[in-house]
C-alpha distance (Angstrom), angle and dihedral (degrees) to the residues before:
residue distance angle dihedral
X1 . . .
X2 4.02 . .
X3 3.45 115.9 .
X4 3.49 96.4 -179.6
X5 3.89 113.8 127.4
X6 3.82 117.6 -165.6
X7 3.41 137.6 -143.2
X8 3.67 124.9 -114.8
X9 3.44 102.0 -88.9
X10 4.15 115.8 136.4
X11 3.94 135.4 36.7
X12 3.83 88.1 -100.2
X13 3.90 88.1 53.7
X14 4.05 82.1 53.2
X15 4.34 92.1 43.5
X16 3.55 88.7 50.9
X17 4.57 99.9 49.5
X18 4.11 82.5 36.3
X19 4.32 95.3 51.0
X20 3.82 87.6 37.3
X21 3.96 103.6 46.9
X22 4.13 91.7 39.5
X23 4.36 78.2 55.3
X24 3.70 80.4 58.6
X25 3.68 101.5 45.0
X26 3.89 92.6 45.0
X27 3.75 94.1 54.1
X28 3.87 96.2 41.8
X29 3.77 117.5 104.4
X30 3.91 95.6 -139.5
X31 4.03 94.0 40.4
X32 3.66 111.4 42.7
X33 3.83 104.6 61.9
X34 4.10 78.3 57.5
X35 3.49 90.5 54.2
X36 4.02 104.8 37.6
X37 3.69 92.0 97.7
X38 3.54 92.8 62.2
X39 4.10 129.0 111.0
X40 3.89 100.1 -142.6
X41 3.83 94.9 -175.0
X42 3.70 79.8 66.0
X43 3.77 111.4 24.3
X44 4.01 94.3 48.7
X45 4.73 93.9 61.3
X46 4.17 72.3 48.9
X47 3.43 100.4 58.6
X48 4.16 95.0 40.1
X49 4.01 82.2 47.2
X50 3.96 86.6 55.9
X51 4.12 94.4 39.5
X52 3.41 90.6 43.1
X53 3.90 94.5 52.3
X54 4.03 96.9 44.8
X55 3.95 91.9 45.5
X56 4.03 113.4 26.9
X57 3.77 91.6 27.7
X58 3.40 90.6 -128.6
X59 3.98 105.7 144.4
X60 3.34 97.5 -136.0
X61 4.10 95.8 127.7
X62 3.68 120.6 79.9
X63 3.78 116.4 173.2
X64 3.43 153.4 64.6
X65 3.80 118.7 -79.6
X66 3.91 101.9 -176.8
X67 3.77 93.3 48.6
X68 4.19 83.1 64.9
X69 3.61 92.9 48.9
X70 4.03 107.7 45.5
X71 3.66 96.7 84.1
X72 3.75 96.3 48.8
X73 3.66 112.8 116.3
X74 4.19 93.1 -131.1
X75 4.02 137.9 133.6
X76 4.16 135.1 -151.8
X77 3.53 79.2 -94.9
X78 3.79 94.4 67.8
X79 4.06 91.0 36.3
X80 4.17 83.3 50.8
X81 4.06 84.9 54.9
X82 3.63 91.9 47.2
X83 3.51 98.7 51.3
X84 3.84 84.7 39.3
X85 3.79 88.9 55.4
X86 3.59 89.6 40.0
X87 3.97 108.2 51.8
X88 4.44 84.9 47.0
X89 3.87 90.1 58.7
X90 3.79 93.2 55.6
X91 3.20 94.7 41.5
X92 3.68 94.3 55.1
X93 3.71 91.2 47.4
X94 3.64 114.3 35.2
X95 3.96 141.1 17.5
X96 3.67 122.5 -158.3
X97 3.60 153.0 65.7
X98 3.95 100.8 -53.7
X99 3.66 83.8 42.5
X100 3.90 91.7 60.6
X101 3.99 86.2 37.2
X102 3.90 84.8 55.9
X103 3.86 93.6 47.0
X104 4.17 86.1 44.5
X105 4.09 90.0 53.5
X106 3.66 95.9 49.8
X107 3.64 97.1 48.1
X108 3.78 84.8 49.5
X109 4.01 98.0 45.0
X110 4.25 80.3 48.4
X111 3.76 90.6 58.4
X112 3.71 99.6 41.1
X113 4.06 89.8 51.7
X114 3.73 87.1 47.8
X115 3.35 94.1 53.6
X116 4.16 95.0 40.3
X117 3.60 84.7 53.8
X118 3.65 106.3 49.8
X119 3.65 99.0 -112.0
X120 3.87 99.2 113.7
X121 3.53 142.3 15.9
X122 3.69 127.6 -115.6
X123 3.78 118.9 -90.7
């Protein structure tokens, strides 16, 4: 049996936390009425474009993610779930420093939409 647990290192490595965290999201009671609307054929190559830019420095994301979010009807609570959600799919995945870079950037990206929407202040 290999026990060996990689970092976070290719876009496949990024396809495979993206696929099994939006699993999560979709099955979680808080999270997936926020995310019925959403076309996943087309929302999930979005999301490994947006990975894949912030951790392989790739390039492959172009966009805005904030401007998608603003009108959603959510709370810290639902950010805290995300992150919650988040932080257990790397961790059952991957172990390493771009996996605890990864972790870092989505707490950060939670904050800053917090704060663009008016749900916290600035600390």
């Amino acid at each position: 049996m290999n026990s060996f647990t990689p970092d976070i290192e290719t876009r496949d490595h990024v396809i495979l936390f993206v696929n099994s965290f939006y699993d999560k999201v979709k099955a979680d009671l808080m999270l997936a009425p926020v995310f019925s609307h959403v076309d996943w054929p087309n929302h999930l190559p979005v999301m490994y474009d947006f990975w894949s830019s912030m951790l392989l420095g790739d390039r492959s994301y172009f966009g805005n993610p904030l401007q998608k979010h603003l009108p959603l009807k959510i709370s810290t609570k639902h950010f805290e779930q995300w992150l919650l959600l988040f932080k257990a799919t790397i961790n059952e995945h991957f172990k390493g420093e771009k996996a605890e870079e990864t972790k870092l950037r989505a707490e950060s990206i939670a904050a800053v939409f917090q704060f663009k929407m008016g749900l916290m202040d600035w600390k």
